[in-house]
Each structure stands twice: as C-alpha cells, then as structure tokens.
N, CA, C and O of each residue as an XYZ file, in Angstrom:
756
protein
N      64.627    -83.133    -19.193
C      65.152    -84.121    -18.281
C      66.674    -84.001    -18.285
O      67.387    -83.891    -19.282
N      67.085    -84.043    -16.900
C      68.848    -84.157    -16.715
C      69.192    -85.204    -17.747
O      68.442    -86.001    -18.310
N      70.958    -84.962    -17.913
C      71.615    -86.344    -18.838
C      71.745    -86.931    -17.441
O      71.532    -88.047    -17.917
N      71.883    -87.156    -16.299
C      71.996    -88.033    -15.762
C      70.186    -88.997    -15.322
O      70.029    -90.188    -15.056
N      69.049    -87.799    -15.418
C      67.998    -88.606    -15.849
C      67.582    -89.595    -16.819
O      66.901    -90.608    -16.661
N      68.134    -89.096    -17.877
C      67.977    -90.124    -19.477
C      68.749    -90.926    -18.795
O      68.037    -91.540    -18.000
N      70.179    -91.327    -18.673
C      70.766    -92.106    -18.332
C      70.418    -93.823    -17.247
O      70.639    -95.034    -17.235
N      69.602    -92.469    -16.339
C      69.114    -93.716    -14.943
C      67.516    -94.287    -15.710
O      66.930    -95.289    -15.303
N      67.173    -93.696    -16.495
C      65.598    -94.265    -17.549
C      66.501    -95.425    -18.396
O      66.275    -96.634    -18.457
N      67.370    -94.816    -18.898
C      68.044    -95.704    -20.039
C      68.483    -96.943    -19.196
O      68.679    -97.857    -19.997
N      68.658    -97.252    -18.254
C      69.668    -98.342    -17.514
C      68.448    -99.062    -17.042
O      68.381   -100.271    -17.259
N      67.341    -98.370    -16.335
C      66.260    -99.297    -16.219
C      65.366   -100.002    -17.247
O      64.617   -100.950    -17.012
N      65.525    -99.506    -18.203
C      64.807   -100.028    -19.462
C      65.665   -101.336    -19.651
O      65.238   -102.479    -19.492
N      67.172   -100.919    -20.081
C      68.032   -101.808    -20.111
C      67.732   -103.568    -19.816
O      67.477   -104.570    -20.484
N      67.984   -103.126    -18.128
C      67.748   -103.735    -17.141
C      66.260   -104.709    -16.647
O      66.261   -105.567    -15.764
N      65.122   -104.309    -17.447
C      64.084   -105.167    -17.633
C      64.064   -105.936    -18.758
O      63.574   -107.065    -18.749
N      64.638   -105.345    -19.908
C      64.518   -105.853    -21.516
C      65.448   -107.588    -21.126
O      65.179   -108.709    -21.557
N      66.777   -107.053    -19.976
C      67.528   -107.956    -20.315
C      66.878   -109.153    -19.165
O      67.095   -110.315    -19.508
N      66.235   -108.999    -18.065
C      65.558   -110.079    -17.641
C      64.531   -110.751    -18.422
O      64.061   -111.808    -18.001
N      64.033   -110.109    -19.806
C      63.209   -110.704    -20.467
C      63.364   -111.241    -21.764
O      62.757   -110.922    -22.786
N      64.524   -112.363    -21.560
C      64.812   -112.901    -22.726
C      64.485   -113.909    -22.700
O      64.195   -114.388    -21.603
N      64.371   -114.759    -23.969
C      64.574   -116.473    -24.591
C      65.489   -117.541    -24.315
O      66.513   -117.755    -24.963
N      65.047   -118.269    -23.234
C      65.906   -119.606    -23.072
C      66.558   -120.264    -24.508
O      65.788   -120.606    -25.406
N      67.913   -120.403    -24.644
C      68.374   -121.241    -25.254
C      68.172   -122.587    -25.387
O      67.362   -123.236    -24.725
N      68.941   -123.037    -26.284
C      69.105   -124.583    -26.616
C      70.371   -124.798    -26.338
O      71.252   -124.177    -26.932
N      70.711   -125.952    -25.145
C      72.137   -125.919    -25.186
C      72.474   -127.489    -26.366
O      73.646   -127.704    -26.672
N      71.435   -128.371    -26.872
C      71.842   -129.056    -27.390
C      72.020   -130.429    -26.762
O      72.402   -131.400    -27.415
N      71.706   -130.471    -25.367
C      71.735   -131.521    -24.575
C      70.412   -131.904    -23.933
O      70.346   -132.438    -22.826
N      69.310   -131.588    -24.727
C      68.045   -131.684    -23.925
C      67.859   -130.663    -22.381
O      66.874   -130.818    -21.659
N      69.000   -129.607    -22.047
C      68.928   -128.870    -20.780
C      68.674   -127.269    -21.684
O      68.621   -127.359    -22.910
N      68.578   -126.347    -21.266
C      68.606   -124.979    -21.064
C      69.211   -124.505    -20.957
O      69.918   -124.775    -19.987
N      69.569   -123.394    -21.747
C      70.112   -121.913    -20.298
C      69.715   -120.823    -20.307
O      69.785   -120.399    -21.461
N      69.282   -120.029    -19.574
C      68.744   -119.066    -19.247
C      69.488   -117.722    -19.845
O      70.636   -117.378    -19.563
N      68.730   -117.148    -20.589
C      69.895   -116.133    -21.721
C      70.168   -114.970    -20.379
O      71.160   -114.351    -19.993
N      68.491   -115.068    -19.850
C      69.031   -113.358    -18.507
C      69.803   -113.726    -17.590
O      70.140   -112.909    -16.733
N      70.331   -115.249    -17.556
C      70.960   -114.966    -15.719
C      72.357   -114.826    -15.931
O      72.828   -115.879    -16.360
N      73.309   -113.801    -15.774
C      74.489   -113.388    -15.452
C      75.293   -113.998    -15.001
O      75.692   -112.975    -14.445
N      75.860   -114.606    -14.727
C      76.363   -115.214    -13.612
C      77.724   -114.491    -13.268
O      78.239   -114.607    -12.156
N      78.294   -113.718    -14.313
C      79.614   -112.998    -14.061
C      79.416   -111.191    -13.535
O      80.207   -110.253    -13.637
N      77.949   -111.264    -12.937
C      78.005   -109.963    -12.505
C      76.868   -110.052    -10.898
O      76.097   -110.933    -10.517
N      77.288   -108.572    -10.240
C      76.716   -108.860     -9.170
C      75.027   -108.515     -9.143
O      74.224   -109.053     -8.381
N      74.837   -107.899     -9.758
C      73.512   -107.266     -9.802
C      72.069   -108.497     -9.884
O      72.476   -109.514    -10.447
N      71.120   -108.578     -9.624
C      70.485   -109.377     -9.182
C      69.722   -109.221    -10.534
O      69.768   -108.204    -11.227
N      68.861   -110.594    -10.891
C      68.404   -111.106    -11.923
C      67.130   -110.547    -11.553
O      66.678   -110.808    -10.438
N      66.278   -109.558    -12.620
C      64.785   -109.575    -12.271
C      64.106   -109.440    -13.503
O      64.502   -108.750    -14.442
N      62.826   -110.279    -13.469
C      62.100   -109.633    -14.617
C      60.802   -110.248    -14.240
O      60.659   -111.088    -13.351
N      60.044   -109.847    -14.857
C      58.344   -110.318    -14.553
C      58.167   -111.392    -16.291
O      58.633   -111.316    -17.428
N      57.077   -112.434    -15.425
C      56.747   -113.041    -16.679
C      56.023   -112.721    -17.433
O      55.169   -112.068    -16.833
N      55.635   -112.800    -19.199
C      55.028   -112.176    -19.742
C      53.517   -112.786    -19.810
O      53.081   -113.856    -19.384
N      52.861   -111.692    -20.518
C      51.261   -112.093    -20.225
C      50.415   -112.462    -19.172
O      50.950   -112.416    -18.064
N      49.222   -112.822    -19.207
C      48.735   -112.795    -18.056
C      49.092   -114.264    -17.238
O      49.003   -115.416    -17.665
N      49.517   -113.780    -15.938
C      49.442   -115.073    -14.769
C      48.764   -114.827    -13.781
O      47.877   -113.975    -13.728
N      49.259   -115.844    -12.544
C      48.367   -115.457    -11.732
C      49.668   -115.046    -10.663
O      50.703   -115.670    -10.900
N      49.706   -114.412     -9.922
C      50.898   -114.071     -8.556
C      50.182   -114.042     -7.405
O      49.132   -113.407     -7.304
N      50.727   -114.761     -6.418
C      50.267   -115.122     -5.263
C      50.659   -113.751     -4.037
O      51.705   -113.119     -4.184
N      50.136   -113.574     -3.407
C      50.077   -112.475     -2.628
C      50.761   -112.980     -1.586
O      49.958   -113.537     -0.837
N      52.346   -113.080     -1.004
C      53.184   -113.660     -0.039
C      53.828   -112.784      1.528
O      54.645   -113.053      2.409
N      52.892   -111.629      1.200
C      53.047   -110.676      2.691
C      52.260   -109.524      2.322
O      51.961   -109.249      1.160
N      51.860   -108.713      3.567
C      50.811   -107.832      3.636
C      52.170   -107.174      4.486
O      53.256   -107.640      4.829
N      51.500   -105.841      4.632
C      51.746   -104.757      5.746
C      50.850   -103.641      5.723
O      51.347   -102.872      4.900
N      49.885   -103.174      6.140
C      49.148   -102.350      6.180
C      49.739   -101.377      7.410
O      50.250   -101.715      8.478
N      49.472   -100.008      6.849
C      50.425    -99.414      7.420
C      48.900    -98.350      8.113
O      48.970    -97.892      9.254
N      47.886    -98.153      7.390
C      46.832    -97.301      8.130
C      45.159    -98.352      7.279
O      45.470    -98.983      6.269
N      44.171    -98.420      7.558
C      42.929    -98.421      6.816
C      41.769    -98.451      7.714
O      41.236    -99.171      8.558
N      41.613    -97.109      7.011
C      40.819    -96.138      7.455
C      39.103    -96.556      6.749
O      37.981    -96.631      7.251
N      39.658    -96.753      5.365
C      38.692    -97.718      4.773
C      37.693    -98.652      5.513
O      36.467    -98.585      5.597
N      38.514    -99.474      5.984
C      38.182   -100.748      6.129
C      37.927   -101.941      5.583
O      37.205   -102.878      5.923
N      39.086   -101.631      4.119
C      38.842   -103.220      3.710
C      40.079   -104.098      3.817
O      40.594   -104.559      2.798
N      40.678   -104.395      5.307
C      41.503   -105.263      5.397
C      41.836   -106.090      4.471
O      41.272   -107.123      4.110
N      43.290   -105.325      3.896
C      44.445   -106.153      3.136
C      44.720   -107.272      3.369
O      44.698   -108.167      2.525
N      44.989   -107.395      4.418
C      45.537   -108.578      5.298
C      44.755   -110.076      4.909
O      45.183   -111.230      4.872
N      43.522   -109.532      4.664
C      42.951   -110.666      4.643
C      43.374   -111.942      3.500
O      43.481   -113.165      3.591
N      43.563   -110.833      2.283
C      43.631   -111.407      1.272
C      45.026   -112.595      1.130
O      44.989   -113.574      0.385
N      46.237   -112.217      2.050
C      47.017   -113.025      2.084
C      47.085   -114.027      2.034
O      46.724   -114.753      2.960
N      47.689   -114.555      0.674
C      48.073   -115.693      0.332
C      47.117   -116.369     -0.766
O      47.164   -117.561     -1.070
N      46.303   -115.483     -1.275
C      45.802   -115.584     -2.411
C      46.213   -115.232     -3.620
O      47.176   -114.467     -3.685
N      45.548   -115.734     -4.912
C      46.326   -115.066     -5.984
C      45.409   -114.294     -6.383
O      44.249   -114.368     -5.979
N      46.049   -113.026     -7.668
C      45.736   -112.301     -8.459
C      46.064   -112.486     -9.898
O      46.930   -113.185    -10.424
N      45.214   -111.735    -10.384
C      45.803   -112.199    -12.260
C      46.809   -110.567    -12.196
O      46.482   -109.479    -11.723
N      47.884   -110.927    -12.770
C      49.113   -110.193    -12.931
C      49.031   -110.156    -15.086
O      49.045   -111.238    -15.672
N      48.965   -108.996    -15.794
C      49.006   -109.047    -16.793
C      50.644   -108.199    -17.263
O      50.793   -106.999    -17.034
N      51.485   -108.842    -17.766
C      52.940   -107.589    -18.028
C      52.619   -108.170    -19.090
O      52.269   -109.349    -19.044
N      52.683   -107.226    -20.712
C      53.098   -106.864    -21.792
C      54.695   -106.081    -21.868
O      55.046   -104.923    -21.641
N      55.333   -107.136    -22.237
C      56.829   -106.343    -22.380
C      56.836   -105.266    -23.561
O      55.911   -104.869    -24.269
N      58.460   -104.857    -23.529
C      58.633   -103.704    -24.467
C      58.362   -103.779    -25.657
O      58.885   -104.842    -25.991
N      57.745   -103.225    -26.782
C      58.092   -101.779    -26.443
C      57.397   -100.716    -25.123
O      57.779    -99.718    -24.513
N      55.932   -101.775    -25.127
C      54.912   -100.809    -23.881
C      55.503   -100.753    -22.787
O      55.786    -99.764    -22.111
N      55.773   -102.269    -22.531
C      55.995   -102.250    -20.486
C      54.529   -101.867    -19.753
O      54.450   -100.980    -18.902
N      53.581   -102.524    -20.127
C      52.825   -102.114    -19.294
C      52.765   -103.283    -18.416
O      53.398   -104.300    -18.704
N      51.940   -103.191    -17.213
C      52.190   -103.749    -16.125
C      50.390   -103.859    -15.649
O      50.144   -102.807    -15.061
N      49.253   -104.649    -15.701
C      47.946   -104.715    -14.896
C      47.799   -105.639    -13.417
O      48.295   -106.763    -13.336
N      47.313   -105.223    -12.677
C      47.662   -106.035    -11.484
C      45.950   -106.192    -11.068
O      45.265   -105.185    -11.251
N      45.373   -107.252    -10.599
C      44.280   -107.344    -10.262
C      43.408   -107.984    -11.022
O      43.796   -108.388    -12.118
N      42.142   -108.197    -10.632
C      40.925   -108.542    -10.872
C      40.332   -107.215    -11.985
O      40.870   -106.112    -12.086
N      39.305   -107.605    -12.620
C      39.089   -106.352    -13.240
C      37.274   -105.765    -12.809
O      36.193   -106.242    -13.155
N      37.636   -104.467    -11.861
C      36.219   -104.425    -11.263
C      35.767   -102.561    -11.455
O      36.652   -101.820    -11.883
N      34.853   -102.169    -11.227
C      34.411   -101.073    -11.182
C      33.349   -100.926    -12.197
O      32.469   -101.681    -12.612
N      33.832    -99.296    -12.560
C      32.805    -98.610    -14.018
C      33.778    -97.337    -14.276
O      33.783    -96.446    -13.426
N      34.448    -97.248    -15.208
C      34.719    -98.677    -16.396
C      35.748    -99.299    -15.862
O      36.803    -98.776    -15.500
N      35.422   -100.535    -15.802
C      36.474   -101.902    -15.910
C      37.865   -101.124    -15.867
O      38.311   -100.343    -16.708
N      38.439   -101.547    -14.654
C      39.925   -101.599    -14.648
C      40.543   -102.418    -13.320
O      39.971   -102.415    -12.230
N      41.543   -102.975    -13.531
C      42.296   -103.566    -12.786
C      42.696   -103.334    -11.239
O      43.466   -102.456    -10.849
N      41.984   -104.354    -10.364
C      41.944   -103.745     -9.158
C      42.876   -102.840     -8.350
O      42.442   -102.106     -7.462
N      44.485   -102.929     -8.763
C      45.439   -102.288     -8.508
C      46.105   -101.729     -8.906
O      47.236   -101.374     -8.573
N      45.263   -101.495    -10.002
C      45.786   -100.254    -11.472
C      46.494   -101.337    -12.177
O      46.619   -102.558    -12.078
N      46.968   -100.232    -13.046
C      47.977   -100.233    -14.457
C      49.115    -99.514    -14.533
O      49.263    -98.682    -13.638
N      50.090    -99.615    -15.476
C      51.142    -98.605    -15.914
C      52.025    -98.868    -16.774
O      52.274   -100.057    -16.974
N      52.620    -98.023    -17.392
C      54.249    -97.973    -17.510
C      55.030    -98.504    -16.948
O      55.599    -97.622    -16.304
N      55.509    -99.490    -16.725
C      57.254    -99.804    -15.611
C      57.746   -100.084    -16.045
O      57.546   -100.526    -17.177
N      58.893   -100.026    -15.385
C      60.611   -100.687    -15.591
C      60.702   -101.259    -14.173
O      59.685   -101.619    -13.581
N      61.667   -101.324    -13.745
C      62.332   -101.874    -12.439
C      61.131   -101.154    -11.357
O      60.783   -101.890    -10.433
N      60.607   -100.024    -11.412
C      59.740    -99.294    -10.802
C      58.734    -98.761    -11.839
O      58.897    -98.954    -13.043
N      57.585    -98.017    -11.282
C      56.749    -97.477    -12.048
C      55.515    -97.303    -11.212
O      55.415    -97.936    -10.161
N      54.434    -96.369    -11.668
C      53.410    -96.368    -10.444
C      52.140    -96.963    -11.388
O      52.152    -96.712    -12.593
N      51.408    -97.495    -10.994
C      49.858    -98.222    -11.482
C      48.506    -97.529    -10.978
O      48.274    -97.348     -9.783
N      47.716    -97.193    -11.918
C      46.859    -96.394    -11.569
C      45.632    -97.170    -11.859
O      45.580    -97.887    -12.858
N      44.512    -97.047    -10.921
C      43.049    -97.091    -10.979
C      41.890    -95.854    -10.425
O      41.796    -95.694     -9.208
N      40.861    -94.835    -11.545
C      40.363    -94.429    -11.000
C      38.906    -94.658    -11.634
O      38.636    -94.295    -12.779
N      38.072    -95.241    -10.853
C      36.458    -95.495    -11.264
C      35.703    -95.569    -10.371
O      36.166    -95.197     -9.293
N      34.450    -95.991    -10.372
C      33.154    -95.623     -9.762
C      33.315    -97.441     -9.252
O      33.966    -98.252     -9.912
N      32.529    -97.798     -7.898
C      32.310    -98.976     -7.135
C      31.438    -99.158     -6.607
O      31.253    -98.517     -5.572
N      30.236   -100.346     -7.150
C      29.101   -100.502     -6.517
C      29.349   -101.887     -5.644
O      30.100   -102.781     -6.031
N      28.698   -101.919     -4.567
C      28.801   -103.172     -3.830
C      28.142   -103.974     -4.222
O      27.998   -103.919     -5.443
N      27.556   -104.873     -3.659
C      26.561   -105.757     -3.587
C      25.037   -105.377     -2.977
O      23.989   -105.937     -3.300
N      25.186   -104.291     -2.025
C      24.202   -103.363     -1.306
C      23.988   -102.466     -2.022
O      23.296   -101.625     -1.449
N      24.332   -102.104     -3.399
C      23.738   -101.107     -3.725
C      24.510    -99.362     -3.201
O      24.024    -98.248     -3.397
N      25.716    -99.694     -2.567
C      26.473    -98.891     -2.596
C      27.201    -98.423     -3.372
O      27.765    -99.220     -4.121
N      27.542    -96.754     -3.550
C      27.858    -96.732     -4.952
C      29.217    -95.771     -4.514
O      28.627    -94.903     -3.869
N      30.737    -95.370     -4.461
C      31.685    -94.621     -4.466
C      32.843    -94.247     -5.423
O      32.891    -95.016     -6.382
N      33.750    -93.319     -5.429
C      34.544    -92.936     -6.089
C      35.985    -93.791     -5.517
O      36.223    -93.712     -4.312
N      36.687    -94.395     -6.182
C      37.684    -95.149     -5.856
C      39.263    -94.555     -6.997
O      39.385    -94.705     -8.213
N      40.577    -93.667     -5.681
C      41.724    -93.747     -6.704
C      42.614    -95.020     -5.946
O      42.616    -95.268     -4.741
N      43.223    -95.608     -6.823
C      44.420    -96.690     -5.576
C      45.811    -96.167     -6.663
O      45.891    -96.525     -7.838
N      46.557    -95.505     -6.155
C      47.918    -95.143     -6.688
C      48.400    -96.377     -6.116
O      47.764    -96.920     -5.212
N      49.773    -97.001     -6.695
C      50.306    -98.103     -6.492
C      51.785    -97.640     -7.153
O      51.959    -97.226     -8.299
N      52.584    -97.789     -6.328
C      54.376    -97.449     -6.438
C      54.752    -98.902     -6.636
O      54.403    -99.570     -5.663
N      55.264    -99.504     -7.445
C      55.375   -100.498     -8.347
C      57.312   -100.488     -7.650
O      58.045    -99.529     -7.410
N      57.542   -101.887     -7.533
C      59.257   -102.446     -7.339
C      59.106   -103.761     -7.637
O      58.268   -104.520     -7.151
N      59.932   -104.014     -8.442
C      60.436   -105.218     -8.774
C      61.726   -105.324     -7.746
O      62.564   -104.469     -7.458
N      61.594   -106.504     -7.358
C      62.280   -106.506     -6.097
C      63.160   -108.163     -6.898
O      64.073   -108.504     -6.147
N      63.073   -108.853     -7.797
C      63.257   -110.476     -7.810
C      62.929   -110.672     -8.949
O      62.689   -109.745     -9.722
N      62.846   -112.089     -9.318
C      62.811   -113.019    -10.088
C      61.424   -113.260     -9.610
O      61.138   -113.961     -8.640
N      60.409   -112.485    -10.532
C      59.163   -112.614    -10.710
C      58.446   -112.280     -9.750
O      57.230   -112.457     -9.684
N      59.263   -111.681     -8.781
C      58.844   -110.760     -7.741
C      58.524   -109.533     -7.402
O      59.524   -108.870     -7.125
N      57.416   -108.899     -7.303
C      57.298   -107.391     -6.866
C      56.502   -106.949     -6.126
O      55.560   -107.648     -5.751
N      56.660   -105.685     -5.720
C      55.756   -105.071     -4.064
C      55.124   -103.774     -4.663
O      55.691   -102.742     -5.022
N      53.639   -104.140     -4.676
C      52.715   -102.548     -4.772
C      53.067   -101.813     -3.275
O      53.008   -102.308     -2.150
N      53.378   -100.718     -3.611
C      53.161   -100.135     -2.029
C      51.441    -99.451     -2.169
O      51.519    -98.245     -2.401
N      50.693    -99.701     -2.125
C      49.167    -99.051     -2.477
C      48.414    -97.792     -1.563
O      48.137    -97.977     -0.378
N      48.190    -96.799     -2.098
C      47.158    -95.748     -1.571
C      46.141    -95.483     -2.110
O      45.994    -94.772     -3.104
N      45.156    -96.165     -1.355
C      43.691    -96.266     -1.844
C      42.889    -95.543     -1.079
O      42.764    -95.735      0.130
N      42.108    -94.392     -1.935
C      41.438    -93.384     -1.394
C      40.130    -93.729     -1.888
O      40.153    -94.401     -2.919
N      38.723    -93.375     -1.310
C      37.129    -93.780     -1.642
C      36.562    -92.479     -0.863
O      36.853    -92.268      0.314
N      35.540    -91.436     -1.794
C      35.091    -90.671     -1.577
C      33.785    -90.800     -2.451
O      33.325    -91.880     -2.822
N      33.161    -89.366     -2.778
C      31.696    -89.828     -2.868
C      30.991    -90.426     -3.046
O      30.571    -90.488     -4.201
N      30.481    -91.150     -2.140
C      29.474    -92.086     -1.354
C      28.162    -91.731     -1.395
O      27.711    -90.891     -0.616
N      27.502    -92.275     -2.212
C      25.928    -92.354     -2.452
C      25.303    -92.529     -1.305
O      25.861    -93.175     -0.418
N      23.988    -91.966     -1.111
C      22.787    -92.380     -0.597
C      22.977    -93.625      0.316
O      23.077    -93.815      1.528
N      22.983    -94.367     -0.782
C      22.629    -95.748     -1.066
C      23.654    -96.285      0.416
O      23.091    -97.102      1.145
N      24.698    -95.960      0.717
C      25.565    -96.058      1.450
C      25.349    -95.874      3.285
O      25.827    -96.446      4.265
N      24.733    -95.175      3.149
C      23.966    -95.099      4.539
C      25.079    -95.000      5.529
O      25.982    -94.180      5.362
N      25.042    -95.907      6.680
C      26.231    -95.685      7.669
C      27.009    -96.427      8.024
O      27.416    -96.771      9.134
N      27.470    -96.966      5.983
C      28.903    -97.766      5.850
C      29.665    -96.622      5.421
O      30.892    -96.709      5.475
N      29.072    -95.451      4.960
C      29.952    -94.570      4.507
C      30.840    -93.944      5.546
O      30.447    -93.897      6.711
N      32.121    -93.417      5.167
C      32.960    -93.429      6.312
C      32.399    -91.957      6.637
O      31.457    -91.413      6.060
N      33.422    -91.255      8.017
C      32.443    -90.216      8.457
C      33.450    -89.099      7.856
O      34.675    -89.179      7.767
N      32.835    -88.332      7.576
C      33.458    -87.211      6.445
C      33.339    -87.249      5.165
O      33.580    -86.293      4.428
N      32.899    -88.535      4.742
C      32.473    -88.645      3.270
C      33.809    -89.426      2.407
O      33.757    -90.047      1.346
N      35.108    -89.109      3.373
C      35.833    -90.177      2.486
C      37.035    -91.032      3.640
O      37.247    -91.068      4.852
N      37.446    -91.472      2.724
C      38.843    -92.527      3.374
C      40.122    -92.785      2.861
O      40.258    -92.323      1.728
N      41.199    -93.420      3.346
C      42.233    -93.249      2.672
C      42.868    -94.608      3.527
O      42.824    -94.528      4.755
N      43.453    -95.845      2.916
C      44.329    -96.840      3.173
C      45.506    -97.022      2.643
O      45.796    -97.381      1.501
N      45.976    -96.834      3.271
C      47.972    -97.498      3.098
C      48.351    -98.560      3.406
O      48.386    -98.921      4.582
N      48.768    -99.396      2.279
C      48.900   -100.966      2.608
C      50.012   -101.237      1.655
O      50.028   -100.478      0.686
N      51.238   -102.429      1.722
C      51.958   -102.959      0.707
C      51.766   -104.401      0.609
O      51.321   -105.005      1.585
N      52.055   -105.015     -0.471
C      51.469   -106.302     -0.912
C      53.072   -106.905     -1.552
O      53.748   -106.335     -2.408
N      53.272   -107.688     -1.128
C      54.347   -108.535     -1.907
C      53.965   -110.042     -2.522
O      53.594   -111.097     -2.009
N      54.301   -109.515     -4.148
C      53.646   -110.566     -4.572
C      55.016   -111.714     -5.521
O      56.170   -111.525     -5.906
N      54.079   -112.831     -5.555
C      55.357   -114.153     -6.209
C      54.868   -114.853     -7.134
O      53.646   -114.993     -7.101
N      55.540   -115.433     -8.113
C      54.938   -115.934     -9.053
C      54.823   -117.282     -8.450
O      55.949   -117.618     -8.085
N      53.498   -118.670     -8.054
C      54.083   -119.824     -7.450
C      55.060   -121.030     -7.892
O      55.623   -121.750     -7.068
N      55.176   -121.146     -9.108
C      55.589   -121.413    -10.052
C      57.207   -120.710    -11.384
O      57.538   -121.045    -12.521
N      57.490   -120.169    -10.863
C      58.682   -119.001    -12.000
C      59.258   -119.889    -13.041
O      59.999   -120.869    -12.973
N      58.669   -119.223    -14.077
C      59.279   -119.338    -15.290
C      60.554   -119.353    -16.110
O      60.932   -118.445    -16.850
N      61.222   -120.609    -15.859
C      63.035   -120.382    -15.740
C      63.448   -119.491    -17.262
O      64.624   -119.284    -17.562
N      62.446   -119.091    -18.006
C      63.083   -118.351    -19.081
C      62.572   -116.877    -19.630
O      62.578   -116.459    -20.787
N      62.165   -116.287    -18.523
C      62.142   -114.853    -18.031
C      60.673   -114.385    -18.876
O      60.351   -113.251    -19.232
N      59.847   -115.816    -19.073
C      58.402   -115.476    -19.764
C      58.484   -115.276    -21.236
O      57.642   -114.700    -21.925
N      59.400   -115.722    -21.567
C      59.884   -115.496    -23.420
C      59.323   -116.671    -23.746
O      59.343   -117.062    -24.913
C-alpha cells in the first residue's frame, strides 16, 4: 500500500474512533459531548454502538430488475448492529437466508466500507435462489449513512416456476439512506 494510502486508512480510522467517544460530566447536571469539535470545520460523524434500530429516510432505485421494490420499504426501520474498534464491524438488516446473515450484509468500516451478504433464499412458496447484495457503505452524519446496494439473485430452483426471472438471474441497484430516530447525544459510548 502507498504512504499516502496508510495515511488516508489512518485518518479514517482516526476519524470514526473520534466520533465514538464518552459524554462527559460537566458537573452541572448537563453534558458535553467529548466528539463534537466545535473549533474545526469538518463534520461530526459516528454511528451508535450496538444494536439499534435506523429508520430508512429515502430510497432511490436506480434499476430492479429483480423486482423487489426498495421503495416500498421506506420509512421503516431496520436493526443496524456497529461494534466499534478494534473490529469496526458494521451489520445492517434483518437476519434471513441459509446461513443466517444480515439482510444488507456486513463489514469492516470506517467513514466508508463495503457490506457483504452471500446465501441461499427460500420464499414462502417454496422458492429457493442464490442471493449476493454488495453494499458501498458512507457515513454521511451524525448517525447517518447510505448503502448504495447491488443485489444480484441467480439459481433459481424448480420450485420457482415463472417468478424466476428470464435468463435465470437478476440484478437491482438501489440506495437507502438511513437515520437513527432518536441520536444518541454521546456518540453510543
């Protein structure tokens, strides 16, 4: 890796650790918030820790080919799981398939990071497919962030008949911006 790669890793690490600190005691029955800056320009972000729930506050579907309209889901919540550092991992979703994983993946992040899900999906009909959803991960805010999602579904059982798409697979492009309803004035510490 370039020194100017380590460098831009090193600043994002930085840069999440320090949205995820411990509210003080000021001694007056009030707070203060150890991450918020106030003497710099850069914008305050961090996700809260452990599992919550984040409300889904805009769609954009950009192709679905699929057919399982994103859109719909707007304005519902999801369970959001972040484990801070040393991991940084990041789970987004419901937990569904074979084997069990998080409807919009998992990962590694910092300020960015991508979330992965790949498993097997039976319906309710007895339909059975192969499901990947890559997810490009931004923290955009103060408990704010946007999956950009590419969710691909290919071999399609039997069982599937003529819900299966035609060619045997599919591919949807959708982004999700999600909010915490509630934010945690002390960065989930």
């Amino acid at each position: 890796m370039s020194k100017l790669g380590k460098i831009l890793c090193l600043l994002t690490s930085v840069a999440l650790w320090q949205g995820c600190s411990s509210t003080g005691d000021n001694g007056d029955a009030s707070t203060s918030d150890a991450s918020t800056d106030t003497g710099s320009d850069a914008p305050n972000l961090f996700l809260s820790q452990g599992m919550n729930n984040y409300k889904i506050t805009d769609v954009t579907v950009t192709s679905d080919l699929c057919q399982i309209d994103p859109a719909s889901i707007k304005n519902m919540t999801l369970p959001v799981n972040y484990i801070p550092p040393p991991t940084q991992t990041l789970s987004v979703g419901t937990l569904v398939g074979s084997p069990l994983q998080p409807s919009l993946g998992s990962g590694v992040i910092g300020v960015t990071g991508t979330l992965n899900r790949d498993n097997m999906v039976t319906d309710s009909t007895g339909c059975t497919w192969h499901q990947i959803n890559v997810s490009t991960f931004n923290l955009i805010g103060v408990v704010v962030f946007k999956p950009d999602v590419t969710e691909t579904e290919n071999q399609f059982t039997a069982a599937c008949g003529t819900s299966a798409p035609t060619g045997g697979s599919c591919m949807s492009v959708y982004k999700f911006t999600f909010s915490m309803p509630t934010p945690i004035a002390d960065g989930g510490a």
